[in-house]
N, CA, C and O of each residue as an XYZ file, in Angstrom:
448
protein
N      15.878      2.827    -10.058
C      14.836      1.852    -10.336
C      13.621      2.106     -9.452
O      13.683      3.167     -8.832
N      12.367      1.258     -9.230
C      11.243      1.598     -9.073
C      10.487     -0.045     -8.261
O      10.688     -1.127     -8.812
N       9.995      0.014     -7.483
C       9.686     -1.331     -6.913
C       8.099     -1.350     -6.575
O       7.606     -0.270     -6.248
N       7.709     -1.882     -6.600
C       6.558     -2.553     -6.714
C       5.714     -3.728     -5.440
O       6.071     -4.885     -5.664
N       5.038     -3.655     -4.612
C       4.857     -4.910     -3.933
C       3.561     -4.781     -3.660
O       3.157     -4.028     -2.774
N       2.786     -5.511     -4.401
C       1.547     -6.033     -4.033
C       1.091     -7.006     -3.137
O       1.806     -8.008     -3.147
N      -0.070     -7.062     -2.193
C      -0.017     -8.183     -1.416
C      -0.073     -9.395     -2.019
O      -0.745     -9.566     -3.036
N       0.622    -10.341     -1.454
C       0.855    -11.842     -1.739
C       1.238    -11.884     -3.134
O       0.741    -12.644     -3.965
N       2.134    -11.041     -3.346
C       2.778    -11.001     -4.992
C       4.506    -10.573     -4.625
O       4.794     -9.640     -3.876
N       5.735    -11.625     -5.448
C       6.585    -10.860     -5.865
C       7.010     -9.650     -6.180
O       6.379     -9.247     -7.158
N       8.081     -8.594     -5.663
C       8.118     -7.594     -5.836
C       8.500     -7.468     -7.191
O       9.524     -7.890     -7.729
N       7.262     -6.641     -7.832
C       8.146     -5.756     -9.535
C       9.368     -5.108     -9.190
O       9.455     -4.466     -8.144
N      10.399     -5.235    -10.053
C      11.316     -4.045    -10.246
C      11.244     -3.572    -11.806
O      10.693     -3.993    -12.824
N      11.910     -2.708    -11.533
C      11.571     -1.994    -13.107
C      10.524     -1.215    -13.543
O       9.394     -1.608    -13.254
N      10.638     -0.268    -14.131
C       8.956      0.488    -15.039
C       8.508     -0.967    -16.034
O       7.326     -0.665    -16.203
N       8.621     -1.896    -16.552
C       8.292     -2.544    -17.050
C       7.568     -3.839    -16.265
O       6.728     -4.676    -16.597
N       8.201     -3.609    -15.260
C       7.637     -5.329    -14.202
C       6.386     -4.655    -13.559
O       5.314     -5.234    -13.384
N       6.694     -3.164    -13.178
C       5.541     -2.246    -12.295
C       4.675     -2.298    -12.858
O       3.844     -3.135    -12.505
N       4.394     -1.472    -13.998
C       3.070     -1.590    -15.345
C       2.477     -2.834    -15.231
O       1.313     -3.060    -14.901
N       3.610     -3.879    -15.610
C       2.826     -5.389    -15.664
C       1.849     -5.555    -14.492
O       0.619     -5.601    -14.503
N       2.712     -5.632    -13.489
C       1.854     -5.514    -12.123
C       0.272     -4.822    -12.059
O      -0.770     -5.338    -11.655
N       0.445     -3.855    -12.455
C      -0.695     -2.913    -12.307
C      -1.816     -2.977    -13.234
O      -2.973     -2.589    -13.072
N      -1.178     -3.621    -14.388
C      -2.026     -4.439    -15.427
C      -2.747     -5.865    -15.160
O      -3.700     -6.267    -15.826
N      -2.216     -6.492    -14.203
C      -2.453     -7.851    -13.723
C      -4.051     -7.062    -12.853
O      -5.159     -7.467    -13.205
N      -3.950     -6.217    -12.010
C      -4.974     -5.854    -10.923
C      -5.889     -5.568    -11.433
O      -6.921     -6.220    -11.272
N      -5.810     -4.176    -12.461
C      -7.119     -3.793    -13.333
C      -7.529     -4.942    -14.427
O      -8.626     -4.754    -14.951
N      -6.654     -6.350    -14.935
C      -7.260     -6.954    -15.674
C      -8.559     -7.343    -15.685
O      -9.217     -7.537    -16.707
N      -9.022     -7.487    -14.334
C     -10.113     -8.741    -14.130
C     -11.455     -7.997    -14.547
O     -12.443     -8.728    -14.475
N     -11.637     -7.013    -14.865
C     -12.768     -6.502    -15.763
C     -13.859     -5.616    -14.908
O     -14.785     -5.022    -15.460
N     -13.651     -5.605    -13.609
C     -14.321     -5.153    -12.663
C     -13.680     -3.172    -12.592
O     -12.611     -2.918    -13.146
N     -14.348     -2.198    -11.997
C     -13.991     -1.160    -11.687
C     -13.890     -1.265    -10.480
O     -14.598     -1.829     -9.645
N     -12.824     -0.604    -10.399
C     -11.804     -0.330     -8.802
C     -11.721      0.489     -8.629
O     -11.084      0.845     -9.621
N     -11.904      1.649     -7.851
C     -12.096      2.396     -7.274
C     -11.072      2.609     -6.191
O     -11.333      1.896     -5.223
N      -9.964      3.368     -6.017
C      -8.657      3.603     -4.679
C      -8.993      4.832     -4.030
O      -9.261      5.856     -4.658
N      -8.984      4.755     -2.886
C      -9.202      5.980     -1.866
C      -7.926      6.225     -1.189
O      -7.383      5.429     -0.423
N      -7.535      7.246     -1.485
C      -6.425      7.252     -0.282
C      -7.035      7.746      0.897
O      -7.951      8.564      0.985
N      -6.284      7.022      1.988
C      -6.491      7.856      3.253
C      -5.365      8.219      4.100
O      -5.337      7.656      5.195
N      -4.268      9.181      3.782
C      -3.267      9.649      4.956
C      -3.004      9.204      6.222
O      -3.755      9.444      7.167
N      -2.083      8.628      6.302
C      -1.785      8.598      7.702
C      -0.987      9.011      8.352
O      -1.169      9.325      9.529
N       0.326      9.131      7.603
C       1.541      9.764      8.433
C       2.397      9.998      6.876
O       2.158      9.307      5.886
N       3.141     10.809      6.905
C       4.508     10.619      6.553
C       5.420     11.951      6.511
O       5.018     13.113      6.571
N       6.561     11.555      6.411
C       7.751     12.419      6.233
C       8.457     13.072      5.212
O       8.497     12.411      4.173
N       8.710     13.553      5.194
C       9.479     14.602      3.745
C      10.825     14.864      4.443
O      10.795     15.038      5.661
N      12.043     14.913      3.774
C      13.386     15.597      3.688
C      13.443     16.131      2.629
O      12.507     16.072      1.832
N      14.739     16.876      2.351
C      14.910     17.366      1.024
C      14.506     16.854     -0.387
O      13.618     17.339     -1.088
N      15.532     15.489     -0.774
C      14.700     14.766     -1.369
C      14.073     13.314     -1.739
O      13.986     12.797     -2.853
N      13.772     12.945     -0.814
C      12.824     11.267      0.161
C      11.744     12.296      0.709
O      11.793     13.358      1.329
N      10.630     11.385      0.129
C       9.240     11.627      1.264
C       8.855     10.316      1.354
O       8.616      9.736      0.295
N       8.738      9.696      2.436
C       7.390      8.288      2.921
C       6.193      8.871      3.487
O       6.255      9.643      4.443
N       4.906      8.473      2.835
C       3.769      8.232      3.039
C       3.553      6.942      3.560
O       3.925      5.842      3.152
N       2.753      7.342      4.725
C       2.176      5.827      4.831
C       0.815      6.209      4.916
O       0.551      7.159      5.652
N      -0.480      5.411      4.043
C      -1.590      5.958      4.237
C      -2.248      4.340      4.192
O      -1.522      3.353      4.310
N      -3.606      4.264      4.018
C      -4.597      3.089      3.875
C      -5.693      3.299      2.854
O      -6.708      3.996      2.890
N      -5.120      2.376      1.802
C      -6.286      2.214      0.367
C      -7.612      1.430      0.889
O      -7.700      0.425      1.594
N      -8.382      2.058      0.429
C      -9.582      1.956      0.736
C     -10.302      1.387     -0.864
O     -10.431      2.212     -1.769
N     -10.682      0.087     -1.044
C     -11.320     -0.259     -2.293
C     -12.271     -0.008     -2.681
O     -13.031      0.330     -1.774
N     -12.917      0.032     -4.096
C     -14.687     -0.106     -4.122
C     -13.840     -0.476     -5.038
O     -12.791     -0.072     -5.541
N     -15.060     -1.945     -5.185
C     -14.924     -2.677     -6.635
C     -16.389     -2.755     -7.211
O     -17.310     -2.928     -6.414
N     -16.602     -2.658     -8.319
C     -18.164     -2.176     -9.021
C     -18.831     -0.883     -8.370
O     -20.056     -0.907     -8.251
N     -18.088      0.319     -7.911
C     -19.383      0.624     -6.944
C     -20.086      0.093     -5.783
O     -21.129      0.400     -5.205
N     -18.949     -1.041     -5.577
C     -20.313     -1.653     -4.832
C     -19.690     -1.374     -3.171
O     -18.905     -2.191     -2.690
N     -20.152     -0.093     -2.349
C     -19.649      0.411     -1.107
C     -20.042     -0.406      0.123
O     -19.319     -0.276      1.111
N     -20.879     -1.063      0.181
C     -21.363     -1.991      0.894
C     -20.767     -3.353      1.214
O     -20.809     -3.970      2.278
N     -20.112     -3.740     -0.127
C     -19.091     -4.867      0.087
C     -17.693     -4.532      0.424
O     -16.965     -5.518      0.538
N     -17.135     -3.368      0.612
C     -15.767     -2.834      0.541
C     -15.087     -3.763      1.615
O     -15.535     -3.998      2.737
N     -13.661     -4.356      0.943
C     -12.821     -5.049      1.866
C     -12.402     -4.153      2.534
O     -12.387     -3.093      1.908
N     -11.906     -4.060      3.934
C     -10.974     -3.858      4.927
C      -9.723     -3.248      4.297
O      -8.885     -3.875      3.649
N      -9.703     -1.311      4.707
C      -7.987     -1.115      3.950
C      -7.361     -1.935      3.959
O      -7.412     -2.927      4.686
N      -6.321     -1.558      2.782
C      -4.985     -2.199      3.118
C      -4.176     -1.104      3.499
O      -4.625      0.008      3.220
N      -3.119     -1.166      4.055
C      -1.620     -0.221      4.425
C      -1.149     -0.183      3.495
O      -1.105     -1.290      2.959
N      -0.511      0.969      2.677
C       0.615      1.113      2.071
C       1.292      2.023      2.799
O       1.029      2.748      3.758
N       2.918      1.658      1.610
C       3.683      2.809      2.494
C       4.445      3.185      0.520
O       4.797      2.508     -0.446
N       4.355      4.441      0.835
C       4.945      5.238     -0.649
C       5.916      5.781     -0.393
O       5.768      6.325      0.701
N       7.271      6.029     -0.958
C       8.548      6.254     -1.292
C       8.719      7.180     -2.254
O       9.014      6.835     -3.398
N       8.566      8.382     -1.932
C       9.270      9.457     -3.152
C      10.731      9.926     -2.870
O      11.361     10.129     -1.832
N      11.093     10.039     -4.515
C      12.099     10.810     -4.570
C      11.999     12.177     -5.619
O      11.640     12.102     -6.794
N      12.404     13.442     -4.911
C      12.805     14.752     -5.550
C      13.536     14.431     -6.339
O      14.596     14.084     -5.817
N      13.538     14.306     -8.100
C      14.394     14.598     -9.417
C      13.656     15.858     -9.629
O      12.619     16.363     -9.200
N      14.600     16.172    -10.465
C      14.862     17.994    -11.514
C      13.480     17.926    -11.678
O      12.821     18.861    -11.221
N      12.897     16.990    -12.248
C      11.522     17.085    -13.082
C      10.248     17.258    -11.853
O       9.305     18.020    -12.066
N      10.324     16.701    -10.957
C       9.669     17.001     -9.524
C       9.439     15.275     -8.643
O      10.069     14.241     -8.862
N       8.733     15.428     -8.015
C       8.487     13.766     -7.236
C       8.351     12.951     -8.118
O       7.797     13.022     -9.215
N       8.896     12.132     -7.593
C       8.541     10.077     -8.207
C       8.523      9.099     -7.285
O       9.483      8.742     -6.603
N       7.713      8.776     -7.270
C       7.460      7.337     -6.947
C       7.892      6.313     -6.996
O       7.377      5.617     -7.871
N       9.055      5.615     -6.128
C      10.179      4.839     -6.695
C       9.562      3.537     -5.462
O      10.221      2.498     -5.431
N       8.409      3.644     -4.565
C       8.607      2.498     -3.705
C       6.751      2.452     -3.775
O       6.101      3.402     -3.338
N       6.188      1.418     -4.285
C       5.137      1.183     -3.371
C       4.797     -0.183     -2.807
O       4.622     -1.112     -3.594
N       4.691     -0.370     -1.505
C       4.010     -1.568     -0.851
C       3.331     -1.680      0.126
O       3.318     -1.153      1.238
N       2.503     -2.751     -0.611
C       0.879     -2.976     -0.257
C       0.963     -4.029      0.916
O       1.332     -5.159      0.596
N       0.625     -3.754      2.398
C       0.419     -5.091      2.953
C      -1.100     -5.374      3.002
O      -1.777     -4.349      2.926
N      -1.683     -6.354      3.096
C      -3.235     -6.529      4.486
C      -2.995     -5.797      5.189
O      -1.901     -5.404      5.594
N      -4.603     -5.339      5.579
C      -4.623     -4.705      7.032
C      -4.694     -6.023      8.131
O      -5.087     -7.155      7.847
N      -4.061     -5.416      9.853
C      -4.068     -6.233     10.606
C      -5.379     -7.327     10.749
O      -6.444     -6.831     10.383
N      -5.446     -8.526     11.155
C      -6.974     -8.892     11.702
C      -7.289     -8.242     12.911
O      -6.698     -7.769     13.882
N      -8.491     -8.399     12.477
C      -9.709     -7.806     13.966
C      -8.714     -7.971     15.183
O      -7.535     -8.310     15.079
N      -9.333     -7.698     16.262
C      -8.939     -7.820     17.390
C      -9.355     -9.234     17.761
O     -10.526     -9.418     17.432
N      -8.699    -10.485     18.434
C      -9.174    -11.835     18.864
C      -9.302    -12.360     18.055
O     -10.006    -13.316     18.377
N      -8.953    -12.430     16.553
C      -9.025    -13.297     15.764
C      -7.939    -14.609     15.622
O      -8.067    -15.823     15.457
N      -6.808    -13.674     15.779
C      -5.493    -14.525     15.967
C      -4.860    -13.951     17.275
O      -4.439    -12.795     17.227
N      -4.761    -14.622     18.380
C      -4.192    -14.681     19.351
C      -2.613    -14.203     19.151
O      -1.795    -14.805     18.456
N      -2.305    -12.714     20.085
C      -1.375    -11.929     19.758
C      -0.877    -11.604     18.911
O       0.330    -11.584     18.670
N      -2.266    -11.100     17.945
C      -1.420    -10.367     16.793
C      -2.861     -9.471     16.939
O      -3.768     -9.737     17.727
N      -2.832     -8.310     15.948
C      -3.612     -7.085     15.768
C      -2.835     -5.547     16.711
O      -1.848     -5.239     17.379
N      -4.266     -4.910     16.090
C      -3.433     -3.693     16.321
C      -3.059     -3.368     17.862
O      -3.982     -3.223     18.664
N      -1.670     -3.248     18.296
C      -1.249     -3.434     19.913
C      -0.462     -4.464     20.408
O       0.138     -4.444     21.483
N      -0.484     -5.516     19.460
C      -0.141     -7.049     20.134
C       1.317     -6.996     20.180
O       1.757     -7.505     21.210
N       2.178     -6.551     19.406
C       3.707     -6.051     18.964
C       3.607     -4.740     20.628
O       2.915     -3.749     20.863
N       4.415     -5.289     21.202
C       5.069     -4.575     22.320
C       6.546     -4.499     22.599
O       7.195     -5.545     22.601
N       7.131     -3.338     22.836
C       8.882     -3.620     23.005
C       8.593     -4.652     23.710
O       7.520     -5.163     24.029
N      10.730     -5.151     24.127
C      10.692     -6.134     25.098
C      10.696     -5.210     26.217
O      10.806     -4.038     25.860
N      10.607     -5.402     27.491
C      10.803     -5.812     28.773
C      12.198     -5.276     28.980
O      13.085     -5.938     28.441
N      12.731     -3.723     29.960
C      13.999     -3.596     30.013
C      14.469     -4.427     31.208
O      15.666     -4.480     31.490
């Protein structure tokens, strides 16, 4: 199966719940525009995770662009070649000082 997680949305399962999903985003009549941007990931034989940050333009319009979001992508090696069996979308962190101990750094091990 195949999973799906958009921010602040129920996870799709299924090729049928996924589509829906992805049909819900492009509905609203606007052009969207996805950038990937790489950040890390791993490959084994056959599992690869990506984790990269989508970068939006909606209308063209580069000037208004929200704040990436994080994803993290899930392939699997079949006969036929990679698939895509995981994607999820979080928010990116807030700014720094917006919310008191949280952003990027605020997550520290404990204390041995």
């Amino acid at each position: 199966d195949i999973v799906c997680i958009q921010p602040l949305r129920d996870p799709a399962v299924g090729p049928g719940a996924v589509r829906e999903s992805w049909r819900e985003v492009f509905a609203t009549g606007n052009r969207v525009e996805i950038e990937i941007l790489h950040q890390h990931w791993i490959e084994h034989s056959d599992m690869a995770v990506h984790v990269v940050k989508e970068r939006l333009t909606i209308d063209g319009n580069v000037a208004q662009r929200p704040p990436p979001l994080v994803a993290t992508n899930v392939y699997r090696r079949e006969p036929a070649g990679w698939v895509l069996v995981l994607h999820h979308v979080s928010p990116p962190p807030p700014p720094p000082g917006m919310i008191p101990g949280m952003g990027p750094g605020a997550i520290r091990p404990p204390r041995p």
